[in-house]
C-alpha positions as CSV (number, residue, x, y, z in Angstrom):
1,X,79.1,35.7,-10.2
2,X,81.9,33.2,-10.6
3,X,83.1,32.1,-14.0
4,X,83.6,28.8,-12.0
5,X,79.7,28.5,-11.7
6,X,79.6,27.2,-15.6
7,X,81.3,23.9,-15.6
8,X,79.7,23.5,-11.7
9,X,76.6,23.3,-13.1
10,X,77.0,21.5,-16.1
11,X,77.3,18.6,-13.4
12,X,74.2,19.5,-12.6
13,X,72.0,18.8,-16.2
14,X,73.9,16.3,-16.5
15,X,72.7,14.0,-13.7
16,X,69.5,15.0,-14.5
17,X,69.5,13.8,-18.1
18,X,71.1,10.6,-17.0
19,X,68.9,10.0,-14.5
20,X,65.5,10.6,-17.0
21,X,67.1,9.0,-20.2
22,X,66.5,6.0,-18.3
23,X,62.8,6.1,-18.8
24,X,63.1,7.0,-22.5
25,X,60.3,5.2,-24.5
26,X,58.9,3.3,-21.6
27,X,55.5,5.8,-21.4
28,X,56.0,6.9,-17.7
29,X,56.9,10.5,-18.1
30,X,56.2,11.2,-14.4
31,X,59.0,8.6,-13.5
32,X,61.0,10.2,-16.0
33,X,60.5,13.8,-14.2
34,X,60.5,12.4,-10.5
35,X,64.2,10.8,-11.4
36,X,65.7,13.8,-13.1
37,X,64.4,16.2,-10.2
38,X,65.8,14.0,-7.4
39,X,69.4,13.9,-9.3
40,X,69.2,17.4,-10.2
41,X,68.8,18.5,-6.4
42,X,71.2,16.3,-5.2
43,X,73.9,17.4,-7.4
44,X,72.9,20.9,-6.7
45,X,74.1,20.3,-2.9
46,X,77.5,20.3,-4.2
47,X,77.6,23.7,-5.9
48,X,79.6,26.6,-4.0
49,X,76.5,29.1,-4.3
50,X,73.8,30.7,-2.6
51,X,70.9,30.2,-4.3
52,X,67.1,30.1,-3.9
53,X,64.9,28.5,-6.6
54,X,62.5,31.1,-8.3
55,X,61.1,28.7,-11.1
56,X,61.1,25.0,-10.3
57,X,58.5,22.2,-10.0
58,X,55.7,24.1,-8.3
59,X,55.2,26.1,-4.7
60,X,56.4,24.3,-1.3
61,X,52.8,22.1,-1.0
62,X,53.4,21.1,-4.4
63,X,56.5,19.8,-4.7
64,X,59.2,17.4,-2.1
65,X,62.3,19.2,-4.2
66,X,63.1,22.0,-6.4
67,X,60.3,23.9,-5.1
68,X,59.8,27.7,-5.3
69,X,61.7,29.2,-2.6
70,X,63.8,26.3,-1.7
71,X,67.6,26.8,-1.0
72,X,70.0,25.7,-3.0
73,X,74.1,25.2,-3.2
74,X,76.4,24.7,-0.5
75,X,75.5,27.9,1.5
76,X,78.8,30.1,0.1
77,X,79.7,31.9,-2.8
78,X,77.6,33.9,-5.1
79,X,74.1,35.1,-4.1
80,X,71.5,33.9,-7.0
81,X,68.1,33.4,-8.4
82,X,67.5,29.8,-9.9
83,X,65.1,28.9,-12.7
84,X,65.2,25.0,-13.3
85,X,63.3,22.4,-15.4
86,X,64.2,19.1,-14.6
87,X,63.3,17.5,-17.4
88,X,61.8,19.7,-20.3
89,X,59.9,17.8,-22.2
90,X,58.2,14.7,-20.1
91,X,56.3,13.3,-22.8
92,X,59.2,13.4,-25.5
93,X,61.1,11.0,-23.0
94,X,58.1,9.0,-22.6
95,X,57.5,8.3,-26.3
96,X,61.5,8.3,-26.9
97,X,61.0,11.4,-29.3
98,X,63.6,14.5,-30.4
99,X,64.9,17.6,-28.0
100,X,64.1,16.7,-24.2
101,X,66.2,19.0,-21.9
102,X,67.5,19.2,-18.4
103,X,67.4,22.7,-18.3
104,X,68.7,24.9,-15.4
105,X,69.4,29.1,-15.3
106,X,70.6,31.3,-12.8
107,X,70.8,35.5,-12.6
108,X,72.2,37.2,-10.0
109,X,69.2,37.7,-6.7
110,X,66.2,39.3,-7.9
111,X,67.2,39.6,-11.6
112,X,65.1,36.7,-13.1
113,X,60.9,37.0,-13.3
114,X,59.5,35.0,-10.9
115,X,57.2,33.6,-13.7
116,X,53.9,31.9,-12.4
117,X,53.0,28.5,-14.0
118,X,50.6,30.1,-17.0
119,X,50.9,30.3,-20.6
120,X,52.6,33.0,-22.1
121,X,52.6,33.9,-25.7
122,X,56.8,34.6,-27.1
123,X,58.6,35.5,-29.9
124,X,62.1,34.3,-29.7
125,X,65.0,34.8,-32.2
126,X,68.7,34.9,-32.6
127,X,71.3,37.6,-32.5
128,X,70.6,38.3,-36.4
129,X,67.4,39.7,-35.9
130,X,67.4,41.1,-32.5
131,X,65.3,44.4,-32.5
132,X,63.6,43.4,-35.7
133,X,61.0,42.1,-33.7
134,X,57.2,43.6,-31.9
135,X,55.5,41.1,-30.5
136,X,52.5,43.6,-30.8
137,X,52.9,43.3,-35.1
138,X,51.5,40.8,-37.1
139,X,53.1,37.9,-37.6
140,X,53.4,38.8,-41.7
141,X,55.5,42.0,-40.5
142,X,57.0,39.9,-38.1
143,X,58.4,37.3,-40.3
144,X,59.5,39.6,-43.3
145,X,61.4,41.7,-40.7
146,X,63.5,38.3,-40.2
147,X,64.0,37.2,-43.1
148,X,65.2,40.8,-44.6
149,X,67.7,40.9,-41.1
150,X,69.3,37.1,-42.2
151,X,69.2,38.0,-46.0
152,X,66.7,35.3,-46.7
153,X,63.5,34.9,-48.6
154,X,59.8,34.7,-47.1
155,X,59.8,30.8,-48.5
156,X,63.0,29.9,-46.6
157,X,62.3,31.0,-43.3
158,X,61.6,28.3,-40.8
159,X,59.3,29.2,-38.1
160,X,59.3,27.1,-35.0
161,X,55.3,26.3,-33.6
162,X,54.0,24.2,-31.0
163,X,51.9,21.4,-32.3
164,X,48.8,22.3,-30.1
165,X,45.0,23.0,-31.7
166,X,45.0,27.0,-30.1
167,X,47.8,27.5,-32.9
168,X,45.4,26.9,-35.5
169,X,45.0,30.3,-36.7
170,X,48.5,31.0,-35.8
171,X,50.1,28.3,-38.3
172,X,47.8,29.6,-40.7
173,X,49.1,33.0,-40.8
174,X,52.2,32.0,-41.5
175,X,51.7,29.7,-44.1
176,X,50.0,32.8,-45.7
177,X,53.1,34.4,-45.7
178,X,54.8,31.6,-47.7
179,X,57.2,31.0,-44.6
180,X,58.1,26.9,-43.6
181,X,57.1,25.8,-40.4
182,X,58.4,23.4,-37.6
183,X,55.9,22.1,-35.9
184,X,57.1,20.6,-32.5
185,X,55.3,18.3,-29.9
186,X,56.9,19.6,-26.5
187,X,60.0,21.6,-25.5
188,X,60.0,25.4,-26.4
189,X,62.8,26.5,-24.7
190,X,65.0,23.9,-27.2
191,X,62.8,25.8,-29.8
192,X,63.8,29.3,-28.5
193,X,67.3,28.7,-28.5
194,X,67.8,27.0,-31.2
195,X,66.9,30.0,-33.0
196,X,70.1,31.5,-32.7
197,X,72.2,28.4,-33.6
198,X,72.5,28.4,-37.7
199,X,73.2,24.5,-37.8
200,X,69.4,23.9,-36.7
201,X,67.5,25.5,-39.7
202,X,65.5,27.4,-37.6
203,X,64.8,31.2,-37.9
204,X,62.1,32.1,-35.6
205,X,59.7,30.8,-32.5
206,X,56.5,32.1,-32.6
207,X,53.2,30.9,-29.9
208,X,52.1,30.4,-26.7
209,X,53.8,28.0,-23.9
210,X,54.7,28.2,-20.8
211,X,55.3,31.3,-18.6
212,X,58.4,29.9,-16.7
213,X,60.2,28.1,-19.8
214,X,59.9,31.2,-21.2
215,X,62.1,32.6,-18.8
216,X,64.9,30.0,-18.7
217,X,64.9,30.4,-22.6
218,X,65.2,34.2,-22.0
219,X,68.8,33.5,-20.1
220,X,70.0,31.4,-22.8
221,X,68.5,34.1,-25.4
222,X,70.5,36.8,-23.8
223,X,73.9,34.5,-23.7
224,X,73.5,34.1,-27.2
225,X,72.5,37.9,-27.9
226,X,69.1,37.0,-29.0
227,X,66.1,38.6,-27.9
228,X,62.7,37.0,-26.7
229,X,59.5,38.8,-26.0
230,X,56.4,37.9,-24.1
231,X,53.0,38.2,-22.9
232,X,51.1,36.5,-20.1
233,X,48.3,34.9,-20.8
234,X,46.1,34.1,-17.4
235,X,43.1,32.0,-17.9
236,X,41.3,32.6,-14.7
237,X,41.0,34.8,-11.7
238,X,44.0,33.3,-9.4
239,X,46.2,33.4,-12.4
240,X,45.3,37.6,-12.8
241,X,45.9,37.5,-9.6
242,X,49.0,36.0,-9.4
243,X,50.2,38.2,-12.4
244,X,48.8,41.2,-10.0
245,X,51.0,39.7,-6.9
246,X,54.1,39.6,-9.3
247,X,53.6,44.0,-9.7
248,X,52.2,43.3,-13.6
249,X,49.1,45.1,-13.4
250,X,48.6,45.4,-17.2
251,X,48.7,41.4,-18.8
252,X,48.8,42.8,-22.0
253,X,52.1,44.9,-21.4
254,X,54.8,43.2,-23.7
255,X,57.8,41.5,-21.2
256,X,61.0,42.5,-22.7
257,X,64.3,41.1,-22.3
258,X,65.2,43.4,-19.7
259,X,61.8,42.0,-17.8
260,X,62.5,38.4,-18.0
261,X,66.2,38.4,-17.3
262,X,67.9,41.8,-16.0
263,X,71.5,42.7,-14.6
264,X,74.7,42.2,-16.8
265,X,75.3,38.4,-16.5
266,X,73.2,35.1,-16.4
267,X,74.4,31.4,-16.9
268,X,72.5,28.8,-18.8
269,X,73.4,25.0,-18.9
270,X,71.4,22.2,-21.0
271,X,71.9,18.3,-21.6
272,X,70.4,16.1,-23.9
273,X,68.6,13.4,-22.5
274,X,66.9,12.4,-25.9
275,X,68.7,13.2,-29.5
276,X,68.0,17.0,-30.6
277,X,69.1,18.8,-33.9
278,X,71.3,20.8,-31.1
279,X,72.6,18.1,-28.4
280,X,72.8,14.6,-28.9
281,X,71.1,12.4,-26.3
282,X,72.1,9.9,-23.4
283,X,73.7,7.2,-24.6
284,X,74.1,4.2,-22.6
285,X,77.2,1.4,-23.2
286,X,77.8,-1.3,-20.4
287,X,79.2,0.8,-17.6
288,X,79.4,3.6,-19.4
289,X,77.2,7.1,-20.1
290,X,77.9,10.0,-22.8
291,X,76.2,12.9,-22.4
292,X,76.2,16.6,-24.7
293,X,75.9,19.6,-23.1
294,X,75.5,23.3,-23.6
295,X,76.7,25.8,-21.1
296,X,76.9,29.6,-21.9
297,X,77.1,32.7,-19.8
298,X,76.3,36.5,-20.6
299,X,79.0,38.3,-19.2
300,X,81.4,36.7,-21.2
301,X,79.9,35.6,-24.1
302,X,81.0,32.2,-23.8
303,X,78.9,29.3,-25.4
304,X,80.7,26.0,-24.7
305,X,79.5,22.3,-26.2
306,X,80.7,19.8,-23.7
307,X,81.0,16.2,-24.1
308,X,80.9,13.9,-20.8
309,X,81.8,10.3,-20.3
310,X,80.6,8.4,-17.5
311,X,81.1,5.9,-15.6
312,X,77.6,5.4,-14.3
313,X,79.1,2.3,-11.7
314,X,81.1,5.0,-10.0
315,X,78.1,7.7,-10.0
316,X,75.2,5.2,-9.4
317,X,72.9,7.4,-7.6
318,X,72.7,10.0,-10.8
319,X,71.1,6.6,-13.3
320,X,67.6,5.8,-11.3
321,X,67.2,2.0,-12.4
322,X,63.8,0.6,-12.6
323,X,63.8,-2.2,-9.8
């Protein structure tokens, strides 16, 4: 895989959070999602690769772009499996709240789970803790295996949660413990990553979401020497099914790193479209855009912050206006 492939597809997230910061705060999250897909897959022409979308806005009847199985990149270059997400976090940009995403990963072919849209239950944490973790244990043994592995007390770990009613008992438990807790309203793969980034406060990611941001947080995870773990959740008979058509046979198997992202090297690329404690948010002046990015690859090592300025009259097509 080309080192080139980073900075190509930085590009990439970032027409995609120009596009959607448009909508910000205006309540129309599927406007928000249709305008950061179409500049995502236009961009995505451009890039020297050949790649096939794995995760991506739903099967072929389900989606006009981005869909599973749809090719990618300009047809040369590196063979590779694409996990995207548009625009994580729809309703953050519709009620102009913190961490929405354009998200994108890619592994070399047939290295990424080709996760079905479900919920999956993770454990996510940074390179401190990696192998300090079961997602089998209770969350108690859980969380005083990260605290001892960052030389921290019970009371200052920060545990990152969902905000969703099935996390009741979940966000009990770990109040038990003593531990703080995050509670977010949408985007879990910001939540995952920003596990491993000290500057966020945030320790651990504990709960269910779903299957395929799991997956794209899993690439960023590895670039970052993190680790995440995972179990599918199905919640009817197609979706057992689907995990049976995917070769798991056994749901409650854990999904280790190595089963959510394999091989030796993975990319990951993120831009704010709203503000985040990690990347700062579109921000529109006259003819101008500036955008924050985050693009980090495995091989390497590499985690580069990358500042962009725009001029959005000279790139019109990647700022959807509302006529």
């Amino acid at each position: 895989m080309e080192r080139s492939l980073s900075m190509e597809l930085v590009r990439v997230t970032e027409a995609a959070a120009q596009a959607s910061a448009r909508w910000m705060g205006r309540g129309k999250k599927d406007e928000a999602d249709d305008a950061a897909t179409s500049a995502m897959r236009d961009v995505f022409d451009t890039i020297p690769m050949k790649g096939t979308v794995v995760i991506g806005e739903g099967e072929m009847d389900e989606a006009p772009m981005l869909y599973i199985g749809e090719k990618l990149g300009t047809g040369f270059g590196p063979r590779v499996d694409v996990a995207v997400d548009p625009l994580e976090g729809t309703e953050i940009v519709a009620s102009g709240s913190w961490n929405a995403l354009a998200v994108l990963a890619i592994a070399d072919h047939g290295r990424l789970l080709h996760a079905p849209d479900m919920y999956m239950d993770k454990i996510a944490v940074g390179p401190e803790a990696i192998g300090q973790i079961d997602i089998d244990a209770p969350v108690a043994d859980n969380l005083h295996a990260v605290a001892k592995a960052k030389g921290k007390d019970i009371e200052d770990v920060v545990v990152t949660i969902l905000d969703r009613e099935r996390h009741a008992k979940l966000i009990q438990e770990v109040r038990d413990t003593g531990a703080r807790i995050k509670l977010i309203p949408a985007g879990d793969v910001a939540g995952a990553i920003n596990t491993a980034f000290d500057e966020t406060g945030v320790d651990i990611l504990l709960g269910s979401g779903g299957a395929p941001e799991g997956v794209i947080a899993a690439v960023g995870l590895k670039c970052l020497g993190g680790e995440m773990q995972g179990k599918l959740l199905p919640q009817n008979d197609d979706e057992l099914a689907r995990c049976t058509e995917m070769g798991i046979d056994d749901v409650n198997r854990p999904l280790l790193m190595s089963d959510l992202v394999g091989g030796e090297d993975c990319i990951f690329a993120a831009t704010g479209v709203t503000e985040g404690e990690l990347l700062k948010g579109v921000n529109f002046k006259s003819s101008k855009a500036t955008t924050q990015s985050l693009v980090m690859r495995a091989k390497s090592g590499t985690v580069r912050f990358v500042d962009g300025k725009h001029n959005v009259q000279k790139k019109p097509d990647f700022v959807i206006r509302d006529e």
